[in-house]
C-alpha positions in Angstrom: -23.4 29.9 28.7 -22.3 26.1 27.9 -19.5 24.9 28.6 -17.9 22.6 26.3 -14.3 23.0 25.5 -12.9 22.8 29.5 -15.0 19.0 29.7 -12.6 17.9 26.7 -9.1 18.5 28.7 -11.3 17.1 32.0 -11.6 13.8 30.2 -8.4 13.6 28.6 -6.6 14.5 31.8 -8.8 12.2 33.9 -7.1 8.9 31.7 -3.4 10.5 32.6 -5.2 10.7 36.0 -5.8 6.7 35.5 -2.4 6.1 34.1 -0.4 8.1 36.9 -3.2 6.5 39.4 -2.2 2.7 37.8 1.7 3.5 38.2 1.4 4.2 41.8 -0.8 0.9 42.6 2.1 -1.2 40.3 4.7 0.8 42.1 3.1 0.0 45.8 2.6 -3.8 44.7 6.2 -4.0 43.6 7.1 -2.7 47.0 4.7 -4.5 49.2 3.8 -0.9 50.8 0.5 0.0 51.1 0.7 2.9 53.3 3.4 5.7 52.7 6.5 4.7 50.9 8.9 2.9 53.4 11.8 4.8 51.4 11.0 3.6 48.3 12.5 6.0 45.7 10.5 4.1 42.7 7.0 4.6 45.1 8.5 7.7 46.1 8.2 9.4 42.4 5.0 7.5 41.3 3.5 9.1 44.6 4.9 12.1 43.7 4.0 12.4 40.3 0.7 11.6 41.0 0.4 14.0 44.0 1.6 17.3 41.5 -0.9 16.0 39.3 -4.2 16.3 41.8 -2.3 19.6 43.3 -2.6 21.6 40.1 -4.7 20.1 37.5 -8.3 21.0 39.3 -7.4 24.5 40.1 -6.9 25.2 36.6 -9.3 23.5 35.0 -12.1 25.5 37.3 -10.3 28.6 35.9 -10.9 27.3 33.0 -14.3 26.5 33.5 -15.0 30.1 34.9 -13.4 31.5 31.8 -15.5 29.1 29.9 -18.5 30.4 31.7 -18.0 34.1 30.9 -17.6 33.3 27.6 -13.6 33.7 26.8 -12.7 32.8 23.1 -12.7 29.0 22.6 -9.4 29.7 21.4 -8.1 30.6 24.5 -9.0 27.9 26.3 -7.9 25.6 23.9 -4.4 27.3 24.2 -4.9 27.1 28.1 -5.9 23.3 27.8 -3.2 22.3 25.5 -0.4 24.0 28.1 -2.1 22.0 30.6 -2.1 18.7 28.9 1.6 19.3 27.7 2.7 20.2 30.6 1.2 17.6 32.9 2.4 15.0 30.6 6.1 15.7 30.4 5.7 16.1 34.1 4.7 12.8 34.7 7.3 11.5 31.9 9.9 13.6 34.0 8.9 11.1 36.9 9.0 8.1 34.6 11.5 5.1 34.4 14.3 4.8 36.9 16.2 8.2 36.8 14.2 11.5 37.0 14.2 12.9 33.8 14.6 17.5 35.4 14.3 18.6 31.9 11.1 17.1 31.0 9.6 17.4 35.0 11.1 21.8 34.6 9.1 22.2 30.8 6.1 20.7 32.5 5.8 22.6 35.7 6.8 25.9 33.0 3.8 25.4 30.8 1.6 24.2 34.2 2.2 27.6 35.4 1.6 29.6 32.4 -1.8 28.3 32.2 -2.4 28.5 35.5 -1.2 32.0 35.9 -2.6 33.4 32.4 -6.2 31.7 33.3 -6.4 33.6 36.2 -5.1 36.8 35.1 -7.3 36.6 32.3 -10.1 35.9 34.8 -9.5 38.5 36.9 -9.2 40.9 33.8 -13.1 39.5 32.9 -14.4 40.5 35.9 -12.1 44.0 36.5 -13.3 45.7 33.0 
């Protein structure tokens, strides 16, 4: 029972982690806020995006990690990896630059959910047969 495929989307979602984590700091400094966002609407989205990001990318990748753990087809959790990373990228590029991109911020909360939703189904199914 190793675990090696869910670590790989952990790393390469921790540096969009940094990236979205750096926005928000630029974003603050540019603002002279430190605390909240004082109506900012360019600290606004950076908080945002960031926020979304912490809300759903941990919950999945422990149902990922579960899956891993009960030894789902690697290819599975690739797919379930790779909707992940897509998705939370054009998410954050939804929140990017000075108008809100909805196109890119509703594909990226679509393919979010699919892996969310099919990585738990699919866990649930593990343990229910």
């Amino acid at each position: 029972m190793h675990v090696t495929i869910t670590p790989i989307f952990a790393a390469l979602l921790a540096l969009v982690f940094v990236l979205l984590s750096i926005r928000t700091v630029k974003a603050r400094r540019r603002s002279k806020i430190s605390l909240g966002d004082g109506g900012d609407n360019a600290l606004q989205m950076a908080v945002r995006a960031h926020g979304n990001f912490i809300e759903y990318v941990p919950i999945t990748l422990l149902l990922m990690t579960f899956l891993e753990m009960r030894t789902v087809s690697i290819y599975v959790l690739i797919a379930l990896g790779s909707l992940l990373f897509v998705g939370r990228c054009c998410h954050a590029i939804g929140f990017s630059g000075a108008n809100m991109n909805f196109r890119f911020r509703a594909i990226g909360m679509v393919l979010t959910f699919i892996a969310l939703i099919v990585a738990s189904l699919w866990l649930l199914y593990t343990y229910l047969i």
